[in-house]
SELOMI-411117 format. One line per field, with one value per residue: residue number from 1; residue in one letter; chain; x, y, z of N, C-alpha, C in turn. Coordinates in steps of 0.1 Angstrom, whole numbers. Example, Ala and Ser with C-alpha at 12.3 -4.5 7.8 and 13.67 -1.06 7.14 Angstrom:
resi	c(1,2);
resn	c(A,S);
chain	c(A,A);
neast	c(132,128);
nnorth	c(-57,-22);
nup	c(78,71);
caeast	c(123,137);
canorth	c(-45,-11);
caup	c(78,71);
ceast	c(132,129);
cnorth	c(-33,0);
cup	c(78,79);
REM end
This chain:
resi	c(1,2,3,4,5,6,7,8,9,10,11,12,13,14,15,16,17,18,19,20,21,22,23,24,25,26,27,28,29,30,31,32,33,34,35,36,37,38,39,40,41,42,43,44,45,46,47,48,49,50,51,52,53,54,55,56,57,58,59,60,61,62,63,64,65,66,67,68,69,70,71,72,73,74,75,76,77,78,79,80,81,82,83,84,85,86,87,88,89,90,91,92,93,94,95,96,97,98,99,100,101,102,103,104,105,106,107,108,109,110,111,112,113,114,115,116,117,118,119,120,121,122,123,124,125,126,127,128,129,130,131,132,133,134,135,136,137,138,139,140,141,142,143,144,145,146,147,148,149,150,151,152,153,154,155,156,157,158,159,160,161,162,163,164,165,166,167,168,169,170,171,172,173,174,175,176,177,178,179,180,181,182,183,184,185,186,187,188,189,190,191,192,193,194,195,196,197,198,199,200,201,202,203,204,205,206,207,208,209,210,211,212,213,214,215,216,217,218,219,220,221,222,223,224,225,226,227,228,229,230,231,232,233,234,235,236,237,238,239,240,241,242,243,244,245,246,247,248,249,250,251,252,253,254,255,256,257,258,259,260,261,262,263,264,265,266,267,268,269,270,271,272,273,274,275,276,277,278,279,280,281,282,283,284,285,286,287,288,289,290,291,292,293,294,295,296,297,298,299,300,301,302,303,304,305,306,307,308,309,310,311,312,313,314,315,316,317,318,319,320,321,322,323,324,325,326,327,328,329,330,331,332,333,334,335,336,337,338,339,340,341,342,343,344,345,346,347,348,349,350,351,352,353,354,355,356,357,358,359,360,361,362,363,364,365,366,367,368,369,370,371,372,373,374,375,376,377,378,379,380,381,382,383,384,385,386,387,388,389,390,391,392,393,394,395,396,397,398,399,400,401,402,403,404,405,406,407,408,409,410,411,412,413);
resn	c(X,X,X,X,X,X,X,X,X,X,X,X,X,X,X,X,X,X,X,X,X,X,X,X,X,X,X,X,X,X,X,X,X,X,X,X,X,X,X,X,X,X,X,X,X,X,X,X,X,X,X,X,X,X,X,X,X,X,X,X,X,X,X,X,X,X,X,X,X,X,X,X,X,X,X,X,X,X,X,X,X,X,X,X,X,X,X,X,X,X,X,X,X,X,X,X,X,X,X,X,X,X,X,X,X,X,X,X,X,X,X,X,X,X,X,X,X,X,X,X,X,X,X,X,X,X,X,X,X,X,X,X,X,X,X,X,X,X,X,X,X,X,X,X,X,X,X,X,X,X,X,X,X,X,X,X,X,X,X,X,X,X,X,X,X,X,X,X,X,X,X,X,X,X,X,X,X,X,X,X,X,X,X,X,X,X,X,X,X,X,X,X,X,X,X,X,X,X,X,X,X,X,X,X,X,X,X,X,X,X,X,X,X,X,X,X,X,X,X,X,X,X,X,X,X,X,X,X,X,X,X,X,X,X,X,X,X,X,X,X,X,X,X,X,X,X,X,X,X,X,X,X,X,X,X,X,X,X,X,X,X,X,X,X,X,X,X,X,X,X,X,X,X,X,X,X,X,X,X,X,X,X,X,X,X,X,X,X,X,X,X,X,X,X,X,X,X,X,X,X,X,X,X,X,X,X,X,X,X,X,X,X,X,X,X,X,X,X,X,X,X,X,X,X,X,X,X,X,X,X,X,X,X,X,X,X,X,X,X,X,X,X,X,X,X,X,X,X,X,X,X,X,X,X,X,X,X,X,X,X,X,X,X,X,X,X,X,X,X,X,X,X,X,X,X,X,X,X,X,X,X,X,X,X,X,X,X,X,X,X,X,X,X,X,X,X,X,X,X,X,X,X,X,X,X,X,X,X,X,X,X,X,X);
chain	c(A,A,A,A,A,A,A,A,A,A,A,A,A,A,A,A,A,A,A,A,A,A,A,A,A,A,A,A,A,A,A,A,A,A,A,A,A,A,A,A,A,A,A,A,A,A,A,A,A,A,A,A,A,A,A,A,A,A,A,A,A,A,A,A,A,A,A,A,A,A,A,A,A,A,A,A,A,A,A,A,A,A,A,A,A,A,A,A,A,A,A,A,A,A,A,A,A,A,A,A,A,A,A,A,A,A,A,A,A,A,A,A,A,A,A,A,A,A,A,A,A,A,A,A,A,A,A,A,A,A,A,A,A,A,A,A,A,A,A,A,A,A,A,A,A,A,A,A,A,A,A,A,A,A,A,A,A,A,A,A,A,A,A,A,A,A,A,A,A,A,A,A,A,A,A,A,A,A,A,A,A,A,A,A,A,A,A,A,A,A,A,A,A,A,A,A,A,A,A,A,A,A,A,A,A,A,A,A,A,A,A,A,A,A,A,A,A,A,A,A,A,A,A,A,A,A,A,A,A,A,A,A,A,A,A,A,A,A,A,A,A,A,A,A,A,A,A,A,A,A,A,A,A,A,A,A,A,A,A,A,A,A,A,A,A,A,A,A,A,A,A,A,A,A,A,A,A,A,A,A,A,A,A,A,A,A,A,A,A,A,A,A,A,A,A,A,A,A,A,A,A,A,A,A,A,A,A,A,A,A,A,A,A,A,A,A,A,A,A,A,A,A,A,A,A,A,A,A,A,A,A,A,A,A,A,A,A,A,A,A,A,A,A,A,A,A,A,A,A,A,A,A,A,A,A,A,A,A,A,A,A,A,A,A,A,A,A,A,A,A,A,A,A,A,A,A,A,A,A,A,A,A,A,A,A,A,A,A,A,A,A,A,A,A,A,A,A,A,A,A,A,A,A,A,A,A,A,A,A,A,A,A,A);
neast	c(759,776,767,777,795,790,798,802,807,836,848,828,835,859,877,905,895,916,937,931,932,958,959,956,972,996,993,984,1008,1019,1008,1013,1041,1038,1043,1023,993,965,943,919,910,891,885,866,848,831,812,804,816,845,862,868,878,891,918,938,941,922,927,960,968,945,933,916,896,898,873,847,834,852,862,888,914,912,928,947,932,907,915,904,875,875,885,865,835,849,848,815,805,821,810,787,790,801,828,863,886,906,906,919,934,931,906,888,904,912,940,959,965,988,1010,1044,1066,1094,1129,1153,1181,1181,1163,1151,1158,1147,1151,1126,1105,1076,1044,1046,1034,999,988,961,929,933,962,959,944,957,985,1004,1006,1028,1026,1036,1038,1049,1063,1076,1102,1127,1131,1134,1114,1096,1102,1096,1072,1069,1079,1061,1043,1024,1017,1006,999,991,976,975,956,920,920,903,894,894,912,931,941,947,971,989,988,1004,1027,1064,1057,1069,1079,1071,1037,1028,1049,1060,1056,1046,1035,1012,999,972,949,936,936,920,894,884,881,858,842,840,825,805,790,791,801,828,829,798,787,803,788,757,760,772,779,758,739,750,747,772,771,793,809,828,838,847,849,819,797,793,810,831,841,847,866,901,930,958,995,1029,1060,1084,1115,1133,1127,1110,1082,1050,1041,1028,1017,1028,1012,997,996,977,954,915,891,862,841,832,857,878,893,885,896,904,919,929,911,888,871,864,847,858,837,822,836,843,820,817,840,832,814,827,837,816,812,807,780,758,738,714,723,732,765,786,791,794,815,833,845,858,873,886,908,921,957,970,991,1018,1028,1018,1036,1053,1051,1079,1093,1083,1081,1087,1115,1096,1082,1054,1021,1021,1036,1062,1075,1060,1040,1010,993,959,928,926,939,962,972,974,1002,1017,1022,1046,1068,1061,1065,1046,1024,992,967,968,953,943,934,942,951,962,962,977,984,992,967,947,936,921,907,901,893,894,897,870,879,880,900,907,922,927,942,961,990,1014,1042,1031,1046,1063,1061,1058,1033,1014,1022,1027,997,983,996,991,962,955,975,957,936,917,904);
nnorth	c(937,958,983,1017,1031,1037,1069,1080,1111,1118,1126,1122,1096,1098,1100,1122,1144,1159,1145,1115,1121,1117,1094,1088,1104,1095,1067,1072,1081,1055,1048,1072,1070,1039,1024,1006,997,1002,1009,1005,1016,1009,1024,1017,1020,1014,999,1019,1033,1050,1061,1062,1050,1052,1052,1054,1028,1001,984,987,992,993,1017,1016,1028,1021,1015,1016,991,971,941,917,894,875,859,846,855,845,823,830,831,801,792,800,785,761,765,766,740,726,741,728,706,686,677,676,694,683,659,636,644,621,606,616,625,604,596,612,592,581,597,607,624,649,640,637,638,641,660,645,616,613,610,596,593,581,603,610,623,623,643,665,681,707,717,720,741,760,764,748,721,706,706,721,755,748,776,786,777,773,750,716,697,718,718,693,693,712,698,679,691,709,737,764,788,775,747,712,703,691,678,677,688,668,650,666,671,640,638,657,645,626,632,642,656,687,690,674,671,698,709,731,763,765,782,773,749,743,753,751,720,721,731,710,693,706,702,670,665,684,674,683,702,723,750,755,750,774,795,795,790,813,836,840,843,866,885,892,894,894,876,846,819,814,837,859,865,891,902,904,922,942,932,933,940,915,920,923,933,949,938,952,981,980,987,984,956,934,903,868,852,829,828,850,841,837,819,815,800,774,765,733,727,735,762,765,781,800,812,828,854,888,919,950,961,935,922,939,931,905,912,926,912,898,919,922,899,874,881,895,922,911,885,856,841,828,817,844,835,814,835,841,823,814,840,840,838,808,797,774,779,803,821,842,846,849,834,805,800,791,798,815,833,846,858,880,896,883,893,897,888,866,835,826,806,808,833,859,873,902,900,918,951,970,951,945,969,983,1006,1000,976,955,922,923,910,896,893,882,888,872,892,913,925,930,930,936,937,951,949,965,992,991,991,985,976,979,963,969,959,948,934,910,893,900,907,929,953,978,979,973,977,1004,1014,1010,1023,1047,1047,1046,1070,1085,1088,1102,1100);
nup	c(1428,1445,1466,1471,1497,1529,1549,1580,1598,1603,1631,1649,1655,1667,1655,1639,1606,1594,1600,1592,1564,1556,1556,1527,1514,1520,1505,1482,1468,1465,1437,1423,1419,1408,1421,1432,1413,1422,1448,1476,1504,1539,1563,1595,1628,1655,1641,1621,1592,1589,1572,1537,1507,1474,1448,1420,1394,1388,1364,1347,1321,1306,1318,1340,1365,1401,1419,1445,1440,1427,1421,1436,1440,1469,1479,1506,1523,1524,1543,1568,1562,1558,1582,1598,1591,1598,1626,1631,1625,1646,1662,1664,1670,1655,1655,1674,1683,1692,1678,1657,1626,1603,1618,1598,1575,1561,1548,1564,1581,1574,1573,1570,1585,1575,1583,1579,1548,1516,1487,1468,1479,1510,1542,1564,1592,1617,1625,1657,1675,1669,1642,1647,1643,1656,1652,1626,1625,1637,1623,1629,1622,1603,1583,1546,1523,1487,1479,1500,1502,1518,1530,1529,1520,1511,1487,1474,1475,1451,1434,1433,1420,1434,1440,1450,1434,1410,1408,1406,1371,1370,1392,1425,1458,1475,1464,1462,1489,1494,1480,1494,1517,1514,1510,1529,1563,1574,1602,1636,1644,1661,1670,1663,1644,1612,1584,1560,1537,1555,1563,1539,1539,1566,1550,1534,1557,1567,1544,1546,1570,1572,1551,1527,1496,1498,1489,1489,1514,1524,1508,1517,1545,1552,1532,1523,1540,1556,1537,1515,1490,1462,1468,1463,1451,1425,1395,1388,1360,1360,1374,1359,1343,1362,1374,1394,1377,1383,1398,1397,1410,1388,1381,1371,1373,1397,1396,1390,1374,1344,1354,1347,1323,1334,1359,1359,1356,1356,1373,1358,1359,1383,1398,1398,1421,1449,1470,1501,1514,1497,1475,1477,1458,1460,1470,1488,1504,1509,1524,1546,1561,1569,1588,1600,1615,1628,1648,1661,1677,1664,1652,1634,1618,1630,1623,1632,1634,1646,1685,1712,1726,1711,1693,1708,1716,1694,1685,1702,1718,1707,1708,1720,1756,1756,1735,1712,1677,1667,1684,1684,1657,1620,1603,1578,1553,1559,1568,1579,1604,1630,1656,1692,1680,1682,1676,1667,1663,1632,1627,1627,1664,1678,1699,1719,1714,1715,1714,1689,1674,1661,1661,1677,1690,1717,1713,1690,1660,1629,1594,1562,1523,1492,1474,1486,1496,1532,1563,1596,1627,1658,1686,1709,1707,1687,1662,1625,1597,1562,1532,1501,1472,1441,1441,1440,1452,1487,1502,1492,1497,1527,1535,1554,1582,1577,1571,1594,1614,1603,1607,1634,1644,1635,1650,1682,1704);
caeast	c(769,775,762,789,801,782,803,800,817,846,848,818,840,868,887,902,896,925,948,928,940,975,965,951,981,1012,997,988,1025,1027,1005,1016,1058,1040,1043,1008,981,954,940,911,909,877,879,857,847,816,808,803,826,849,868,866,887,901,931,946,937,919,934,969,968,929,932,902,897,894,863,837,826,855,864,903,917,913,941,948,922,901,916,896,864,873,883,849,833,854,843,805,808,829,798,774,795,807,843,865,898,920,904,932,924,928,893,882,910,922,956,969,972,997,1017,1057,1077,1102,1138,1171,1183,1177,1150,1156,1158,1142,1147,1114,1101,1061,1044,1045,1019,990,980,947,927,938,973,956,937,966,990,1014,1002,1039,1026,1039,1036,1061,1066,1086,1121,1133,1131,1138,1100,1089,1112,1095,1059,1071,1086,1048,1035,1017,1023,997,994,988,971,975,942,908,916,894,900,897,926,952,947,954,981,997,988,1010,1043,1065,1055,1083,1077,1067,1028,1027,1061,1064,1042,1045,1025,1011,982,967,935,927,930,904,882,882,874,843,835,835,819,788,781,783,811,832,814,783,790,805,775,749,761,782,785,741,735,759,747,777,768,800,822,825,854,850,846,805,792,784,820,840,848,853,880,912,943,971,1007,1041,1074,1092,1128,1147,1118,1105,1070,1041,1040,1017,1027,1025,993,991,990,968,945,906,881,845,834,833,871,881,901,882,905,897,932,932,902,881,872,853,853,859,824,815,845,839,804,829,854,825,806,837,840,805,818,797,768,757,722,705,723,747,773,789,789,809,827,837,847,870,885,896,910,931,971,969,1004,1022,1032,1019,1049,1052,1055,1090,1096,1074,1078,1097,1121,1093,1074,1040,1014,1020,1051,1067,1077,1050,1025,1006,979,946,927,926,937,973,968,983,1007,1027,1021,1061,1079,1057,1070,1039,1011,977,958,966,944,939,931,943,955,967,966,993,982,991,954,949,926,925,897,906,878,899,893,862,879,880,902,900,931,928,948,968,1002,1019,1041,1027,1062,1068,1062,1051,1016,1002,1027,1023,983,984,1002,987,948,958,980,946,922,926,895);
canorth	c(948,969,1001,1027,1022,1051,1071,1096,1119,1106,1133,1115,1083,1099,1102,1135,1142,1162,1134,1109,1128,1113,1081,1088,1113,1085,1055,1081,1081,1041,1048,1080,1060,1028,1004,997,997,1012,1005,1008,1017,1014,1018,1016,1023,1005,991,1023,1040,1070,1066,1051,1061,1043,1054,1043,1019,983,976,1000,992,1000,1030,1015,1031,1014,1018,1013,978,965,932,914,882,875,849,835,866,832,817,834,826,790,787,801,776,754,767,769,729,727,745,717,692,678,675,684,702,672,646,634,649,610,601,624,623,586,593,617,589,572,607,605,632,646,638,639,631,649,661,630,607,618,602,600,592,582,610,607,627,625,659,672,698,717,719,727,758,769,757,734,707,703,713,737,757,746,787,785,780,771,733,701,694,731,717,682,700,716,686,672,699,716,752,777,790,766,731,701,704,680,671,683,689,659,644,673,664,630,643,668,633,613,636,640,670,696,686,669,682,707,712,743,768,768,789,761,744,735,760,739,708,722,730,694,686,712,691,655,666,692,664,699,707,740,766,753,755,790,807,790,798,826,846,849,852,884,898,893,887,896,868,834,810,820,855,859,870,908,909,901,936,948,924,943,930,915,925,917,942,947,933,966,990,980,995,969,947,926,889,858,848,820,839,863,836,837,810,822,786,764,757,719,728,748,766,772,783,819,808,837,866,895,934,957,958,924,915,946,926,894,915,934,902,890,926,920,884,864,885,910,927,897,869,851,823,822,824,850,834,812,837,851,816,814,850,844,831,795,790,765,784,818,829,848,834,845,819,791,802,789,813,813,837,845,872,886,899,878,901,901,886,851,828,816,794,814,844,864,881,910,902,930,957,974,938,946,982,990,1014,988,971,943,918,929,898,903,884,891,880,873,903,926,924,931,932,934,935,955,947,972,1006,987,995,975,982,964,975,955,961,937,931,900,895,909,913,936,969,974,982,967,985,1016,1017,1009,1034,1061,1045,1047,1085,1095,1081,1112,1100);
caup	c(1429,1464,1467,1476,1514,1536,1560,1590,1601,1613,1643,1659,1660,1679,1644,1636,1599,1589,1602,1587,1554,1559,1548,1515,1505,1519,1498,1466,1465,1458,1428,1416,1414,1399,1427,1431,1401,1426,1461,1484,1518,1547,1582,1605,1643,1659,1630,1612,1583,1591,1559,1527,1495,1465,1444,1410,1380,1387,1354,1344,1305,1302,1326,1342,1379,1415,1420,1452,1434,1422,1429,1438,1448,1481,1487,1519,1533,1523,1557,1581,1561,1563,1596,1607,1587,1610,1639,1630,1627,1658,1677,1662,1680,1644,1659,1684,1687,1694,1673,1644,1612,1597,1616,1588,1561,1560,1543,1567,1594,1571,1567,1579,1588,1572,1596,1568,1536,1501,1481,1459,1493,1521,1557,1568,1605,1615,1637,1674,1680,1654,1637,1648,1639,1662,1646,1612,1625,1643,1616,1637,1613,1597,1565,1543,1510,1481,1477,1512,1490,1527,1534,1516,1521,1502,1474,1474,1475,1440,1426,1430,1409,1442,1441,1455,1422,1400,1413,1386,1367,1371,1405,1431,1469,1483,1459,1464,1502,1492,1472,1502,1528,1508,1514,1544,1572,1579,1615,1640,1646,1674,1676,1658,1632,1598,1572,1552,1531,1568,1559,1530,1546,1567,1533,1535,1569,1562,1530,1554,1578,1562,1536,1513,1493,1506,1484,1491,1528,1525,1503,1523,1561,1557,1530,1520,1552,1556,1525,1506,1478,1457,1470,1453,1445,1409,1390,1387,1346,1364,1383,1350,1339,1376,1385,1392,1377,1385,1390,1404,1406,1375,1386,1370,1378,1407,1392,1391,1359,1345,1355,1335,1318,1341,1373,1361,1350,1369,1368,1357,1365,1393,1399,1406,1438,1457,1480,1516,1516,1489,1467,1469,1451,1464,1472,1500,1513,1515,1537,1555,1564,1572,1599,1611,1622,1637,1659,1674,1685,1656,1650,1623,1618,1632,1624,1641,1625,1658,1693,1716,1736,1704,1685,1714,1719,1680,1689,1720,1713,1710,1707,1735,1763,1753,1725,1697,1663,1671,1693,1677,1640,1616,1600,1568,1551,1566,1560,1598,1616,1638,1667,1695,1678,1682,1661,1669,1649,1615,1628,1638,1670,1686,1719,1723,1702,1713,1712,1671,1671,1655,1667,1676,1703,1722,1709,1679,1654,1616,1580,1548,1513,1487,1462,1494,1509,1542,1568,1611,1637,1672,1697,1723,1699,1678,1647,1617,1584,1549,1526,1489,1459,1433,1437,1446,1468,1497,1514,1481,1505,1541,1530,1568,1589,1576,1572,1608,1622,1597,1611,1648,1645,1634,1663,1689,1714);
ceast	c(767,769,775,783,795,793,801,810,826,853,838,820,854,882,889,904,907,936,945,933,949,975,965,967,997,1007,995,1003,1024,1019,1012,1036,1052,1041,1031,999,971,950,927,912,896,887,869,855,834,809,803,815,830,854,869,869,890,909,936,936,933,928,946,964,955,929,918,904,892,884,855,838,840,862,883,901,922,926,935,938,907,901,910,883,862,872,871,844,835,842,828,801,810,815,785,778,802,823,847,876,910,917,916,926,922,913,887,888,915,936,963,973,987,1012,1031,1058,1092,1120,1153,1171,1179,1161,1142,1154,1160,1139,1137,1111,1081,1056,1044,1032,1008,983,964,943,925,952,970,949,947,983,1004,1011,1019,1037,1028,1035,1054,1066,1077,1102,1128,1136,1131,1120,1093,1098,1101,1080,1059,1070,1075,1040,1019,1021,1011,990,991,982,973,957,935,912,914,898,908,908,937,953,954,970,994,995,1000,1027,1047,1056,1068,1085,1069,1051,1026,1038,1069,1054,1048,1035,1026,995,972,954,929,924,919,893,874,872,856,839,827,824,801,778,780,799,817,825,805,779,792,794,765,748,768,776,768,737,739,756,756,784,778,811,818,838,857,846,828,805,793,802,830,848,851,865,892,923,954,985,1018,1048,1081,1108,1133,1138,1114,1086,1061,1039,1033,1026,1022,1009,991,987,982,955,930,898,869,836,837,844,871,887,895,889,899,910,933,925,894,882,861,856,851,847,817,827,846,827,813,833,843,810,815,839,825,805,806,785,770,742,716,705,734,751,779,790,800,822,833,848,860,877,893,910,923,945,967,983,1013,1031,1030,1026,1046,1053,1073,1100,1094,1074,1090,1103,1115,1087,1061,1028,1011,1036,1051,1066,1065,1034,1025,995,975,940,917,929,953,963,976,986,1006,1032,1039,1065,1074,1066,1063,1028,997,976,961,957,937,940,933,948,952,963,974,994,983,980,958,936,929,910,904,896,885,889,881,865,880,889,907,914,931,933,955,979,1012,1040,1035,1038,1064,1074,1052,1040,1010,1010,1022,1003,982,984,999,971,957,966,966,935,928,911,889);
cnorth	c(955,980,1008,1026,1040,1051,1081,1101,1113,1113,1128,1105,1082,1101,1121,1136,1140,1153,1121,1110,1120,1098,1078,1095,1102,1073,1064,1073,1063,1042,1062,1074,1047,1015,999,1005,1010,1005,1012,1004,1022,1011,1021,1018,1017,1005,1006,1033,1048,1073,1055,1057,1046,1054,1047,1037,1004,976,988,1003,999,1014,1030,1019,1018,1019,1005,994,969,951,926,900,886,868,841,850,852,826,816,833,811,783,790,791,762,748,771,755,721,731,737,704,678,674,679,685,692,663,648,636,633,604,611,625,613,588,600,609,580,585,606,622,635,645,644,636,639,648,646,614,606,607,608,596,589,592,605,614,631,641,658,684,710,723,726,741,770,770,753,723,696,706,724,741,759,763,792,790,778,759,726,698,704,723,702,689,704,705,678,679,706,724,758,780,782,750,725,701,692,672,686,687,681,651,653,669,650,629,646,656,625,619,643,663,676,692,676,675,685,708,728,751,769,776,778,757,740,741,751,727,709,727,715,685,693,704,676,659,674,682,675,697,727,752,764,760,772,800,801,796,807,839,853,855,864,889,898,881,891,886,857,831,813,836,850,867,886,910,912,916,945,940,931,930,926,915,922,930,935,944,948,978,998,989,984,965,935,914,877,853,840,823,848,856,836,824,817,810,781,758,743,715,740,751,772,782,799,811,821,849,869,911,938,955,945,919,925,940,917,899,925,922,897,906,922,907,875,866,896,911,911,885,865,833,820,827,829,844,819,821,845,837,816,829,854,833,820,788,786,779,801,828,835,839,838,837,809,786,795,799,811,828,838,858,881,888,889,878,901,896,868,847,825,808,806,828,849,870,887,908,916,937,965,963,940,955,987,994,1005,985,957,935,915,921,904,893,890,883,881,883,917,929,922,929,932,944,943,958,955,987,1003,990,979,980,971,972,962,967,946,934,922,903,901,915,926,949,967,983,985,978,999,1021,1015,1022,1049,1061,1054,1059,1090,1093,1091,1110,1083);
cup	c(1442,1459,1473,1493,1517,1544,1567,1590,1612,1629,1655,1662,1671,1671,1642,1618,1592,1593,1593,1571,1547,1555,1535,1507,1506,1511,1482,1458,1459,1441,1418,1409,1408,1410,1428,1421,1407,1439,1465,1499,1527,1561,1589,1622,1650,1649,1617,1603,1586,1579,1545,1513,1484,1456,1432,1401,1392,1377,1345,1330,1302,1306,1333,1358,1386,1417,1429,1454,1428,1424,1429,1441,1464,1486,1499,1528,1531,1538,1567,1579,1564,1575,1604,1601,1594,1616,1637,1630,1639,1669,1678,1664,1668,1644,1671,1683,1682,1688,1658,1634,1603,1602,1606,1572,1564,1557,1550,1584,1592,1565,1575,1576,1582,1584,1590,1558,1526,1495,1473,1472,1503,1532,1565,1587,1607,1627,1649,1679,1666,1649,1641,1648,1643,1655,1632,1613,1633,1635,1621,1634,1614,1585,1564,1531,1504,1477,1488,1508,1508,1532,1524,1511,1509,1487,1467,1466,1459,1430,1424,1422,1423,1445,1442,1442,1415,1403,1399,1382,1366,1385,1414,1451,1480,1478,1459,1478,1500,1491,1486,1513,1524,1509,1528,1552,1573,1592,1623,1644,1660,1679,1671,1648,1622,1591,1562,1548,1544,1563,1547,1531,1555,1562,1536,1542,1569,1555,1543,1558,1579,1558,1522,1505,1495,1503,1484,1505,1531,1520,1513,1541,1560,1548,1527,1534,1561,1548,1519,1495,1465,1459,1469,1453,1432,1407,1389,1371,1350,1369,1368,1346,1350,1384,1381,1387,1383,1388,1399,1400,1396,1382,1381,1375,1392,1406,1388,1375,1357,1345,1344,1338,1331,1358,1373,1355,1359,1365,1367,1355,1376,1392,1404,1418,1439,1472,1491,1521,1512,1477,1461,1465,1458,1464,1488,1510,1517,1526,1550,1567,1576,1588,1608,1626,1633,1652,1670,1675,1677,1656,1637,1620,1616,1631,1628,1634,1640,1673,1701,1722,1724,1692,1691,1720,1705,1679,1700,1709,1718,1706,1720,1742,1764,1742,1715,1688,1657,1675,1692,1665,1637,1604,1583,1564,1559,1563,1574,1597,1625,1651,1674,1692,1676,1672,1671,1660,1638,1616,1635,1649,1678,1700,1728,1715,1704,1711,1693,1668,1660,1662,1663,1691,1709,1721,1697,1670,1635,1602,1569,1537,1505,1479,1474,1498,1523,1550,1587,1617,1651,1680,1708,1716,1693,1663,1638,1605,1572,1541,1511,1477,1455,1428,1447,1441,1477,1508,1500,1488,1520,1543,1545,1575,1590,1574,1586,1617,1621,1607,1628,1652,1643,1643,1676,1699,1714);
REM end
């Protein structure tokens, strides 16, 4: 269990309090109307706390508070733990950038393309240029998630019983890759980005390549050796009654409602798909640990997963020719804005914070997850901020936007 999150005085960080204020009293409001259950908010400034609040129910029905300790799904805030994992592999010379992910997954050298033709009977194509894991950490694979609802491919995805939510039960990682190897790409790879299973495929490549299986790899290099000790692919016996629930918008309401059993379902065992994708579960402070190792360029009290000038090429836009995901994206969902902003490998990153038309730092490295988690890194200002609560979609309300602009109005040195 954490210990409550220490903070200074947030005047000695260059924060002024009474502005600081302004962010606790504008999200209130989503709890006091019902859109969100309950939330917690940290940020940070050279690594130490100016503000740290929660707000609301973990659980509505119970009337059980948000509280310090209590734990959420991470989702796809999973991503940026895998892709380090990656790249901690990557620095032990276990791969390299451009090699084809088939010298590692066999089935995805026999993967076509999707070209034309219906869900039912799809004109396929074989790639031209072979996927490597570069394309999967920057996700210009061609893969997508069947939740898309935009392509013949996202339709197909379904029609295999591979939905985000729900995997088919008793198969394990290396057979959904199989699975997701065996149907076509949206694209050609490196011809454009998608938001797509590409993070789990490199679960995978972690798995080959380790000899460990992914949550092995993850507790072992990452998360013991940061101390946090609250985050796991499954619920832990001690977290069970601190895990927040749940909830989606009520269609007539618009006021958060509990969703179906099967989405609100946790494992409190050792899942069969372990998701490198939006697997884990944890709380505020331990991913605080996470985004604070990542501001001092892959260090934290003494230990280092990676090194600097790795952790500022994952960091830098790695998208062709410099563009936005404007310019490169495809018109999908994603847990980033578009406008201004680029990927690195596991990570949006801020271009051009006006082409955003949100108040931030050039540079500034960040990702979401589907229950409206948040998180973002800005090695310009040193700040850090963590924003978790439980309500999917994460497009539902513009949660990121506005914590943003509320952090950054209140930074006056």
């Amino acid at each position: 269990m954490n210990a409550p999150i220490v903070q200074i005085d947030p005047g000695e960080a260059g924060f002024d309090p009474q502005r600081l204020e302004r962010i606790d009293r504008h999200f209130e409001k989503y709890v006091d109307d019902g859109r969100l259950p309950g939330w917690q908010i940290v940020v940070s400034r050279g690594g130490e706390v100016v503000h740290s609040s929660t707000y609301g129910n973990r659980d509505i029905e119970s009337g059980a508070p948000w509280e310090h300790d209590t734990v959420a799904r991470m989702y796809s805030m999973t991503k940026p733990v895998t892709s380090v994992a990656a790249m901690m592999l990557y620095e032990e010379g276990a791969f390299q950038l451009k090699d084809p992910v088939a010298d590692y997954i066999p089935a995805f050298a026999d993967t076509e393309v999707f070209r034309g033709g219906s869900i039912l009977k799809p004109v396929t194509e074989p790639q031209i240029e072979p996927m490597r894991v570069w394309h999967l950490l920057t996700h210009t694979s061609g893969l997508t998630y069947g939740f898309h609802n935009s392509h013949a491919v996202d339709a197909i995805y379904r029609g295999s019983g591979l939905d985000e939510f729900d995997y088919p039960p008793g198969l394990d990682l290396e057979q959904i890759c199989d699975r997701w190897a065996a149907l076509p790409l949206v694209f050609q790879p490196g011809t454009s980005w998608n938001y797509s299973v590409a993070t789990d495929v490199v679960g995978r490549l972690v798995e080959v390549v380790s000899g460990m299986p992914l949550d092995e790899f993850v507790r072992t290099r990452i998360t013991e050796p940061l101390k946090m000790s609250e985050t796991e692919f499954w619920v832990q016996p001690d977290q069970v009654d601190r895990l927040a629930s749940l909830y989606v918008p009520s269609p007539k309401t618009g006021q958060a409602a509990v969703p179906p059993a099967a989405m609100g379902a946790v494992p409190t065992n050792r899942p069969d798909m372990i998701s490198g994708g939006g697997g884990l579960y944890g709380t505020a402070a331990d991913y605080l640990r996470f985004a604070h190792m990542l501001l001092n360029r892959g260090e934290l009290d003494g230990t280092r997963l990676l090194s600097p000038r790795t952790v500022d090429f994952m960091t830098e836009n790695h998208l062709p020719g410099n563009v936005d995901l404007e310019a490169f994206g495809q018109s999908t969902f994603a847990e980033t804005s578009f406008d201004g902003v680029g990927f690195g490998l596991g990570f949006s990153v801020m271009m051009d914070p006006i082409a955003n038309g949100v108040l931030s730092s050039p540079g500034e490295f960040a990702w979401g997850g589907a229950a409206s988690t948040a998180f973002w890194v800005d090695p310009l200002e040193e700040i850090v901020a963590v924003f978790l609560t439980q309500l999917l979609p994460s497009s539902t309300h513009p949660i990121r936007p506005q914590l943003k602009q509320l952090v950054y109005q209140s930074l006056v040195d």
